[in-house]
Backbone as JSON Lines, residues from 0, in Angstrom:
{"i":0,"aa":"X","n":[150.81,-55.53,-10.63],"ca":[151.23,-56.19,-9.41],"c":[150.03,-56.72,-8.63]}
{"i":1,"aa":"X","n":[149.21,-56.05,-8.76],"ca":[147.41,-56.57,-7.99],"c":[147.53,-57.92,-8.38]}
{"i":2,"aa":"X","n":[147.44,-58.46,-9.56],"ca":[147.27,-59.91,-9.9],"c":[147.78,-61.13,-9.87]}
{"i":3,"aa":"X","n":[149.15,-60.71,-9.05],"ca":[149.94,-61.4,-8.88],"c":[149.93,-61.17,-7.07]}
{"i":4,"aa":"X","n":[149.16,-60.4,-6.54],"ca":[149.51,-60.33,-5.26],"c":[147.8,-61.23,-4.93]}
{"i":5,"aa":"X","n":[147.0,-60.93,-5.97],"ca":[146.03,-61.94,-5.7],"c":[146.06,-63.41,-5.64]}
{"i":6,"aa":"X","n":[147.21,-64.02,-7.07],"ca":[147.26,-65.16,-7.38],"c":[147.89,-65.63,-5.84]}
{"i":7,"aa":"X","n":[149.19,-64.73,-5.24],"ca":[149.71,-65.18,-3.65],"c":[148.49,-65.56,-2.95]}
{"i":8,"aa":"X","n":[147.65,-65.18,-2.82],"ca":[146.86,-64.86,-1.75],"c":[145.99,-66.62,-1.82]}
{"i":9,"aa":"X","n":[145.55,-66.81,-3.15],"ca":[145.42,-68.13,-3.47],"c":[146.38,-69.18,-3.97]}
{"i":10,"aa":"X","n":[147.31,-68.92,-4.31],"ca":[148.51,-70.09,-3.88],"c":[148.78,-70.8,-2.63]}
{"i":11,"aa":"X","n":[148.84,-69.25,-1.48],"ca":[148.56,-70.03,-0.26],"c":[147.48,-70.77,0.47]}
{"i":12,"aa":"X","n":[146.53,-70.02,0.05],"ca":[145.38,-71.45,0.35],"c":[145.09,-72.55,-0.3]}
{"i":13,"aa":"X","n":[146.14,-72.51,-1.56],"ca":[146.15,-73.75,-2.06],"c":[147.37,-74.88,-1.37]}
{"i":14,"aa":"X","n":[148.06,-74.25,-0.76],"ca":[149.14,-74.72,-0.16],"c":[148.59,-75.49,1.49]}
{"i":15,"aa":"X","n":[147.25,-74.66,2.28],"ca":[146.74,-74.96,3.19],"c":[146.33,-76.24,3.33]}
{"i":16,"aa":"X","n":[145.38,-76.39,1.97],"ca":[144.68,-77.31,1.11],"c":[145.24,-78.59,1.2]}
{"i":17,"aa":"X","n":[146.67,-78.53,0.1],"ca":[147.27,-79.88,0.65],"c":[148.09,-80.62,1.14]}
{"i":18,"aa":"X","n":[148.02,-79.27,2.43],"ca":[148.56,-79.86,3.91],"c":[147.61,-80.49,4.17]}
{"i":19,"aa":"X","n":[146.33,-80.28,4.1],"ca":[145.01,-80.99,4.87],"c":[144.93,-82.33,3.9]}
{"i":20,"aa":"X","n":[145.07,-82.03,2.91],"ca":[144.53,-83.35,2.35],"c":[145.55,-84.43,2.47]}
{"i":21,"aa":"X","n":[146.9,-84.18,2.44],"ca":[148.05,-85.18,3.13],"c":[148.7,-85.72,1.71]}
{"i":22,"aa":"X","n":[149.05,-86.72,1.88],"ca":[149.12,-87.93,0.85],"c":[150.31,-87.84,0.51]}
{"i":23,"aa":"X","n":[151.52,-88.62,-0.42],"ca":[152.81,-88.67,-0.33],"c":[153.81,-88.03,-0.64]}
{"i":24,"aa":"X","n":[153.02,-86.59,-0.99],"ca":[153.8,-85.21,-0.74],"c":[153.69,-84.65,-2.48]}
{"i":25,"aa":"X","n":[152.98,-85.03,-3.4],"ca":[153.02,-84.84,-4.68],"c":[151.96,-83.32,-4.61]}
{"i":26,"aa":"X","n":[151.03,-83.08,-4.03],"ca":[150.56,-82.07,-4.14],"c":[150.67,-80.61,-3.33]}
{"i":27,"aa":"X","n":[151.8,-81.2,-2.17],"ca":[152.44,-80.52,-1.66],"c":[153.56,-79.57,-2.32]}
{"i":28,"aa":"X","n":[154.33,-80.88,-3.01],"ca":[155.7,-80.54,-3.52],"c":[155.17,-79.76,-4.81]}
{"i":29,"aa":"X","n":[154.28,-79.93,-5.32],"ca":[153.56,-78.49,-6.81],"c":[152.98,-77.43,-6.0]}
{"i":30,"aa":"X","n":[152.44,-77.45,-4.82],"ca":[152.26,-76.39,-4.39],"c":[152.85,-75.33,-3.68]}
{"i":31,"aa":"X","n":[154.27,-75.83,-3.5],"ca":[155.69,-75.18,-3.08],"c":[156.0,-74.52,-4.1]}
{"i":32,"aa":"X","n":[155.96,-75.43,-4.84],"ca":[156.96,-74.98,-6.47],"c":[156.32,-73.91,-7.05]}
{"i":33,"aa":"X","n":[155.13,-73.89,-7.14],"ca":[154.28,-72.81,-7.62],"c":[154.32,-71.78,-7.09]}
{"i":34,"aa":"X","n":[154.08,-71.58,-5.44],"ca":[154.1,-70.36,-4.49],"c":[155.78,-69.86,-4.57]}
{"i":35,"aa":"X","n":[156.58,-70.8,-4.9],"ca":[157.9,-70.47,-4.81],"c":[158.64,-69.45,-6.17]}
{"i":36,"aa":"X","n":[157.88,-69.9,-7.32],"ca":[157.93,-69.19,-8.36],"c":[157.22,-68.26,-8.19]}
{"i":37,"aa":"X","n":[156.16,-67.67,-7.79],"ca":[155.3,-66.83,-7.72],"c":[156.24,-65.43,-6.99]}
{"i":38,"aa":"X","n":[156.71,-66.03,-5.47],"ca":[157.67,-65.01,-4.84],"c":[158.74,-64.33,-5.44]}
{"i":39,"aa":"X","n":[159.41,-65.22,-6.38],"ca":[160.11,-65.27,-7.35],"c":[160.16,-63.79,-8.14]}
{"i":40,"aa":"X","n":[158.77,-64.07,-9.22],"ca":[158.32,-63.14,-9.67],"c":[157.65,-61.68,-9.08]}
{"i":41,"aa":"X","n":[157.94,-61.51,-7.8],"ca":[157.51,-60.65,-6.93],"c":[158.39,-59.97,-5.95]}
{"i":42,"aa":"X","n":[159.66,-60.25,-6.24],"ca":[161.01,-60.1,-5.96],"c":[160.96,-60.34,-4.7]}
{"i":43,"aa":"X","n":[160.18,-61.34,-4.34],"ca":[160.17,-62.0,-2.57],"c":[161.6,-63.45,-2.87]}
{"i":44,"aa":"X","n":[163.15,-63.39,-2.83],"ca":[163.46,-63.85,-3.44],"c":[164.06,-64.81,-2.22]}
{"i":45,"aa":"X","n":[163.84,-64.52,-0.64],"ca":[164.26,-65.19,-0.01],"c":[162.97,-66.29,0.23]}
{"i":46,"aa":"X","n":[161.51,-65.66,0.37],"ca":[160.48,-66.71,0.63],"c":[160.71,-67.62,-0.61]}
{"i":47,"aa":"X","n":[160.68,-66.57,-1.88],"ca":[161.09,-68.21,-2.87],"c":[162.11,-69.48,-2.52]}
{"i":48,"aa":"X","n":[163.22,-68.97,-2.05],"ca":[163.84,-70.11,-2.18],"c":[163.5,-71.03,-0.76]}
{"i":49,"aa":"X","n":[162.98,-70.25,-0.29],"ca":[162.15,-71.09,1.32],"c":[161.15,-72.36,0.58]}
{"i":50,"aa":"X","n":[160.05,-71.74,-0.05],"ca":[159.29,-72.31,-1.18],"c":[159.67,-73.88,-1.84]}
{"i":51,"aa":"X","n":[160.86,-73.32,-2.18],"ca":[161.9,-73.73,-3.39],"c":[162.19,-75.07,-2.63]}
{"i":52,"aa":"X","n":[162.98,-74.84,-1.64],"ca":[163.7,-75.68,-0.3],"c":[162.96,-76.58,0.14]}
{"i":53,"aa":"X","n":[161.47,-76.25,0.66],"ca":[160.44,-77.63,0.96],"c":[159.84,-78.03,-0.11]}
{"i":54,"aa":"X","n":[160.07,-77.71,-1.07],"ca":[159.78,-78.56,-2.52],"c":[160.55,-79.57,-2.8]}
{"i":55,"aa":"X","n":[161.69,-78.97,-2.75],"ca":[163.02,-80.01,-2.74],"c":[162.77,-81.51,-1.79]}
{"i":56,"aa":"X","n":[162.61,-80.56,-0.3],"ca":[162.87,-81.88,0.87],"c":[161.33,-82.91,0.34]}
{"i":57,"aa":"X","n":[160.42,-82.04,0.25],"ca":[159.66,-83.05,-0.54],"c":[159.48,-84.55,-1.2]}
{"i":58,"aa":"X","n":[160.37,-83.93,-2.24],"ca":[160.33,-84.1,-3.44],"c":[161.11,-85.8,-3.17]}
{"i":59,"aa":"X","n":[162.38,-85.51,-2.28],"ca":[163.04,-86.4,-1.53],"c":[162.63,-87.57,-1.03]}
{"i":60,"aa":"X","n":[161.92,-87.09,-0.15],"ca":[161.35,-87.77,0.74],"c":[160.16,-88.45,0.15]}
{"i":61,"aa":"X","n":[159.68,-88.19,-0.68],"ca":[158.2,-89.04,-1.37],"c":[158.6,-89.4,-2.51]}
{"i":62,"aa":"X","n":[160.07,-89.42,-3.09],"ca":[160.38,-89.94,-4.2],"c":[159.85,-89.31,-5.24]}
{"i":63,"aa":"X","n":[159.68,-88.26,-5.58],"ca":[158.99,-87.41,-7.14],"c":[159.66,-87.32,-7.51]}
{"i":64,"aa":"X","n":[160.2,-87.55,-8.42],"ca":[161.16,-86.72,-8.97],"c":[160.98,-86.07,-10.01]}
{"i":65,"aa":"X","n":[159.21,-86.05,-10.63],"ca":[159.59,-84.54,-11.42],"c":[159.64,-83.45,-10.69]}
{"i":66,"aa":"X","n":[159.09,-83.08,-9.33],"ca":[159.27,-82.01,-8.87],"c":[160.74,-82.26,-8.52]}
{"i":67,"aa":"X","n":[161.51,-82.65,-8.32],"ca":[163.52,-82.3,-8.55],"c":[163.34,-81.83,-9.65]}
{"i":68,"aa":"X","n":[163.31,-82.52,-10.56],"ca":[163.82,-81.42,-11.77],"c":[162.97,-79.94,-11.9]}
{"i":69,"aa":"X","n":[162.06,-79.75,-11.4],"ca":[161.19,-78.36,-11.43],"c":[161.93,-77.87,-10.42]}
{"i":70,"aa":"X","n":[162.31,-77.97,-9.11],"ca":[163.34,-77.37,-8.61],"c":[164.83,-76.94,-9.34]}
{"i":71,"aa":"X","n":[165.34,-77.93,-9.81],"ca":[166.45,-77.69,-10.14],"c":[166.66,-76.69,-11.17]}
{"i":72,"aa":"X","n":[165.22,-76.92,-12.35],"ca":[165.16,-75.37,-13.16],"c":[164.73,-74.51,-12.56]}
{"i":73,"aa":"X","n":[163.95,-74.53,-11.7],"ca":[163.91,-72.83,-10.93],"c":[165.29,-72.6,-10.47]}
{"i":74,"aa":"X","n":[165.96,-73.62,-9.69],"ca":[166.89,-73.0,-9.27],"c":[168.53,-71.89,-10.41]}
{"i":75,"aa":"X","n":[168.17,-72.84,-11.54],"ca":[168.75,-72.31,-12.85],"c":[168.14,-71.09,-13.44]}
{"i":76,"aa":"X","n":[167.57,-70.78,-12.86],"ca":[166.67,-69.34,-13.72],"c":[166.74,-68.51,-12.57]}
{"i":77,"aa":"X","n":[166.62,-67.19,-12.64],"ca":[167.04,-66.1,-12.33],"c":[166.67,-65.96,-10.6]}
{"i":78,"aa":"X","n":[165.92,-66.85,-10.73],"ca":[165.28,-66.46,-9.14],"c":[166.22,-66.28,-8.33]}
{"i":79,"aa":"X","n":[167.32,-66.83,-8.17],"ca":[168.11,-66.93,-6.7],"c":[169.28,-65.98,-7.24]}
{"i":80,"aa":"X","n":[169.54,-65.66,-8.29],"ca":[170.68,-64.42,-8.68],"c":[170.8,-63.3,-7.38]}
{"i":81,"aa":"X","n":[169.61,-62.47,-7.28],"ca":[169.82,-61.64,-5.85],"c":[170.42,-62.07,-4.85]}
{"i":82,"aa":"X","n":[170.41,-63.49,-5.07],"ca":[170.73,-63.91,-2.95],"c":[171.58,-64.27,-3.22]}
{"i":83,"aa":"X","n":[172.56,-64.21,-4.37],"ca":[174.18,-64.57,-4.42],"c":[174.8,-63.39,-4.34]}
{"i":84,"aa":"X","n":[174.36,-61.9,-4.51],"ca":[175.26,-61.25,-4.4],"c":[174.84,-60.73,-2.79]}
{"i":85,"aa":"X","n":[174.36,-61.44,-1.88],"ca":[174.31,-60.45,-0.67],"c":[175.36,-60.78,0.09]}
């Protein structure tokens, strides 16, 4: 669990990163997706889909659409199973 609570620790400053650097949301929307899977795997299953969610609006809004489909398979894989049965 250490290595995965490390990789968090730099996901989010990679996430800091490119808020600062800006631009039409492509390195934003991988750096959601990534921190979002990460929570995922860390049974943080509500920050994931928080993660998950501004990846999405992203993704939208700057027209990516491979990050939609990287959402849409996270959202198909196990991550969000917990938050259906609450």
């Amino acid at each position: 669990m250490g290595s995965l609570q490390q990789a968090l620790v730099c996901f989010e400053k990679r996430l800091v990163v490119a808020h600062e650097l800006g631009g039409e949301g492509g390195g934003k929307a991988q750096a959601y997706g990534e921190l979002g899977t990460l929570h995922s795997q860390l049974g943080n299953y509500e920050q994931s889909l928080s993660c998950l969610e501004h990846q999405l609006n992203i993704a939208r809004t700057a027209g990516v659409s491979i990050y939609l489909t990287s959402v849409l398979v996270s959202a198909d894989d196990f991550t969000f199973r917990p938050l259906l049965n609450m």
